[in-house]
C-alpha positions, 0 to 999 in steps of 0.5 A: 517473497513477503515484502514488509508492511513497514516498507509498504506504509513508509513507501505510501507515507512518501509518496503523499508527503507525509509521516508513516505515524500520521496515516491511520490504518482505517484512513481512506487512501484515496481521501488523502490524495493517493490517486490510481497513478500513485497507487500504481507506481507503489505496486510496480515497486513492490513488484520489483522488490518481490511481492507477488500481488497486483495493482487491483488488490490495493486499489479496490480498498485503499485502506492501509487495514485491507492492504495489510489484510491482503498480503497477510491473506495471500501469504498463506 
């Protein structure tokens, strides 16, 4: 099941206490303070809500861009 990028930049947006509108697409993730825990409890989330890919898959690239790509990626 294919969760919504919307959702997945708003739940990101939240956890760093900020808009959706004010984390650019190339913004290091980690740079702002998402931290592999954070990181961690997002995917578990995702994961309950029905998204198929794992913890690895968003931290290798913590970049809203390479997070898009790889749930575009593996939704083929």
């Amino acid at each position: 099941m294919a969760i919504d990028f919307d959702i997945i930049r708003a739940d990101v947006a939240g956890a760093l206490y900020t808009t959706p509108e004010e984390i650019g697409m190339e913004d290091n993730l980690a740079d702002m303070g998402l931290d592999s825990m954070l990181i961690m409890t997002l995917v578990m989330g995702w994961q309950e809500r029905g998204m198929d890919m794992d913890f690895l898959s968003f931290a290798e690239e913590p970049t809203l861009r390479a997070w898009q790509a790889a749930l575009e990626a593996h939704q083929d």
